[in-house]
C-alpha positions in Angstrom: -55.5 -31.2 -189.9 -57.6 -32.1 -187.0 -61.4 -32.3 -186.7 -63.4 -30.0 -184.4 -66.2 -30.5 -183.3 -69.2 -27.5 -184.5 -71.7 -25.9 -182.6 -75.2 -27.0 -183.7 -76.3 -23.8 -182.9 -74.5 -21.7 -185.0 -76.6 -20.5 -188.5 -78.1 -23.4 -190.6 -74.1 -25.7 -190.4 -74.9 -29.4 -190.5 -73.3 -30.6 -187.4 -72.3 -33.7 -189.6 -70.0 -31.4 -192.0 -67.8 -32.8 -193.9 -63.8 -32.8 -192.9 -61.6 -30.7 -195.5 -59.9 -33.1 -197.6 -56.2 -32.9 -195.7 -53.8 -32.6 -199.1 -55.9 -30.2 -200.9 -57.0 -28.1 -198.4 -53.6 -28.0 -196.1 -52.7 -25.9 -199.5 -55.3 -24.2 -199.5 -54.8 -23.1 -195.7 -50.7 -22.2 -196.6 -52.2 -20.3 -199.4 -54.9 -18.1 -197.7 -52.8 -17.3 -194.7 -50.2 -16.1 -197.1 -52.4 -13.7 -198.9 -54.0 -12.8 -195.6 -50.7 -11.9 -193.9 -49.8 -9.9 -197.0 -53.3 -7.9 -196.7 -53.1 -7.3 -193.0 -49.2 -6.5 -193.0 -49.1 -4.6 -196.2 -45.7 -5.8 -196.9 -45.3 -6.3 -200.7 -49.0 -6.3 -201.7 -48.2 -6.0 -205.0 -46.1 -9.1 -205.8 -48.8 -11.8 -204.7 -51.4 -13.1 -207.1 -53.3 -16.1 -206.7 -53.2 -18.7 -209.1 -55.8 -18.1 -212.3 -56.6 -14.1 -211.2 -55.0 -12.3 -213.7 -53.6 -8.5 -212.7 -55.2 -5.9 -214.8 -53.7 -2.6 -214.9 -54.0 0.1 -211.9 -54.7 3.7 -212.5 -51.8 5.4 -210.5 -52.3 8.3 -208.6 -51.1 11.2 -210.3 -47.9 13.2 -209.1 -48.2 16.2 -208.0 -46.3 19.3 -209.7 -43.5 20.7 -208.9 -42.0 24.2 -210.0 -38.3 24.5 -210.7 -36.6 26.6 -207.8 -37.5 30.5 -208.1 -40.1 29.6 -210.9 -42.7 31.1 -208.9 -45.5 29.4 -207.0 -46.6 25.3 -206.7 -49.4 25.0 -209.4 -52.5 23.8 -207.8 -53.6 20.4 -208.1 -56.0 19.9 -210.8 -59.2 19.5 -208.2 -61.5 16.1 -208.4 -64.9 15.9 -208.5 -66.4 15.9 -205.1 -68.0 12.3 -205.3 -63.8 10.9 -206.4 -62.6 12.2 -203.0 -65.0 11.0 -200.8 -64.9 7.6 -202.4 -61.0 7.5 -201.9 -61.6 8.4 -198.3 -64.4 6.0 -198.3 -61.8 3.4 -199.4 -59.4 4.4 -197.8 -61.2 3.7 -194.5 -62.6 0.6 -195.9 -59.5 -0.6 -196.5 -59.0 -1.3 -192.1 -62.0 -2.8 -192.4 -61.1 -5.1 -194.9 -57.8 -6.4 -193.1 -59.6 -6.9 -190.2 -62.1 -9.2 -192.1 -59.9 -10.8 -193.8 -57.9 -11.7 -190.8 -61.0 -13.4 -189.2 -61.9 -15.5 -191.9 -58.1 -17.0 -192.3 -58.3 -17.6 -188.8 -61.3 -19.4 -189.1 -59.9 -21.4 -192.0 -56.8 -22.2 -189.8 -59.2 -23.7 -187.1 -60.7 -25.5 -189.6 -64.1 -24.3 -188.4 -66.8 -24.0 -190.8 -69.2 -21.9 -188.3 -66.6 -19.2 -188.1 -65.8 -19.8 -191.7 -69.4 -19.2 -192.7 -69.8 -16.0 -190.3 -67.0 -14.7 -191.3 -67.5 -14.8 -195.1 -70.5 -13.4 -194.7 -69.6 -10.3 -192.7 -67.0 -10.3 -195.7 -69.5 -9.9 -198.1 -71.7 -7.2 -196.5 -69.0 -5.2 -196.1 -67.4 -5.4 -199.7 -71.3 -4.7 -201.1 -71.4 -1.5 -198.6 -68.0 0.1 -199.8 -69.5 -1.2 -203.7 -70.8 2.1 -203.3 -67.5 4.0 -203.3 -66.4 2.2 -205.7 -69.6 3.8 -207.7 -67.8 7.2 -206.1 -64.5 7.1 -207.7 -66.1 5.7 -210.8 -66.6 9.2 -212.6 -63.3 10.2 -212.1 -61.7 8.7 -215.6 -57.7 8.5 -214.2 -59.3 6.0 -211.4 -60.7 3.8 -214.0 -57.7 1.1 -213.6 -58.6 1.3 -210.1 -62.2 0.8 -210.6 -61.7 -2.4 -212.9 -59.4 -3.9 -210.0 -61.9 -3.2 -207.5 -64.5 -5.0 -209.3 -62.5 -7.7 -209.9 -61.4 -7.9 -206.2 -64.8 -7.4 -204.8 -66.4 -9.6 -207.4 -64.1 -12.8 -206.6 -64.2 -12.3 -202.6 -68.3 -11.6 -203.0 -68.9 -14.6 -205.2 -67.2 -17.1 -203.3 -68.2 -15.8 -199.8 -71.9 -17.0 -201.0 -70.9 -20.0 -202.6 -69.3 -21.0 -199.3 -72.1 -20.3 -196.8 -73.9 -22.3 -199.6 -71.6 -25.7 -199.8 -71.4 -25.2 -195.9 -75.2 -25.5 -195.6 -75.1 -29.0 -198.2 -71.5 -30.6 -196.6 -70.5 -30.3 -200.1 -66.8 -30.4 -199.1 -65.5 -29.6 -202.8 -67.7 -26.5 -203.2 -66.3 -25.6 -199.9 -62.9 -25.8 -201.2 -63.6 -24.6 -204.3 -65.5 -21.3 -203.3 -62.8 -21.0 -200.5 -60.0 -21.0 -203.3 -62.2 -18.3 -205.2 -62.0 -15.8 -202.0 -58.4 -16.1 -202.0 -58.1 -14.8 -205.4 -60.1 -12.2 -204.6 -57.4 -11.2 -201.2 -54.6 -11.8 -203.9 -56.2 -9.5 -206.2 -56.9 -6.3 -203.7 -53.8 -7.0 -202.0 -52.5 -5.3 -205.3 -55.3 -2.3 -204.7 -53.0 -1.5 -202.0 -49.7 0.3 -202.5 -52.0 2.0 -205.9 -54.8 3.4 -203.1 -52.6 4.8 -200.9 -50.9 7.3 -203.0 -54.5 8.3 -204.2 -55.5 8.2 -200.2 -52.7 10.5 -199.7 -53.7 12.9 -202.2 -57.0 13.3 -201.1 -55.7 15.0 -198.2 -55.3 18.1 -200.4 -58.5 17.1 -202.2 -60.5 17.8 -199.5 -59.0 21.0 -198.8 -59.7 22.0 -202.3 -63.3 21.1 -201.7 -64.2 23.4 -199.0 -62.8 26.5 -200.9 
């Protein structure tokens, strides 16, 4: 990996930062952009997890019912609480959001550029503590709770090392970089599995909404 050089006038970044150890962090790189291209794609979120983040269960969406033929009418959906469907939909928007966030900080990590790096992780985390509060949402509906634990866990991992790495970015401390870089990624790996889950429950909260206004 090559050095590059850093702007001095980008947030508090020591302009004498430390290069990324090449073997560890080349890994690290491979690993990231994998879990990125996973997130941003959504192409198999479900089958990545990075290494030491265990995969709790996820509350499936419910099917919905359907009547034999000539059985009469479609039951109605048994109807959420009001706060469950805007949080899906909150999510469900955030969830854009997220990709796009995610994609700037692998990119950032595939420069090998710490000022993007630290920008980027910290847009990361304002973002995951603003849609914390849809998580909140969904929390009172008890067939999300799956969902909720997953969320915390993602949220949690990609929060906790996005300020551990504007931290070791601010000392040079080139192994807390790694190290809270390597604690992101298992937060990607563990939303990417949030994925396929949240949009069957994104999907149903279509009907949701039209419940609501009735």
């Amino acid at each position: 990996m090559t050095r590059r050089a850093v702007s001095t006038t980008a947030g508090s970044v020591d302009p004498r930062r430390p290069r990324l150890m090449a073997s560890r962090a080349g890994a690290l790189v491979a690993a990231i952009l994998c879990v990125a291209g996973i997130i941003v794609s959504a192409c198999g979120p479900s089958t990545t997890t990075a290494p030491g983040a265990s995969a709790g269960p996820v509350s499936a969406a419910p099917s919905a019912s359907v009547a034999p033929a000539g059985s009469g009418p479609t039951p109605k959906p048994t109807a959420w609480p009001g706060n469950a469907v805007l949080g899906i939909v909150g999510l469900g928007a955030g969830d854009n959001e997220i990709a796009r966030a995610v994609a700037d900080f692998s990119e950032a990590v595939a420069a090998e550029d710490l000022v993007r790096m630290r920008g980027a992780a910290g847009g990361l985390e304002n973002l995951l503590t603003s849609l914390n509060a849809q998580v909140d949402r969904i929390a009172i509906y008890p067939p999300m709770a799956g969902l909720v634990d997953q969320y915390h866990a993602a949220f949690g991992a990609m929060i906790d090392g996005s300020r551990k790495l504007r931290t070791a970015i601010d000392a040079a401390d080139s192994n807390g970089i790694l190290t809270a870089t390597q604690r992101i990624t298992e937060g990607m790996a563990l939303y990417g599995q949030i994925r396929g889950p949240l949009s069957d429950w994104v999907e149903q909260a279509t009907e949701q909404q039209r419940l609501l206004v009735k």
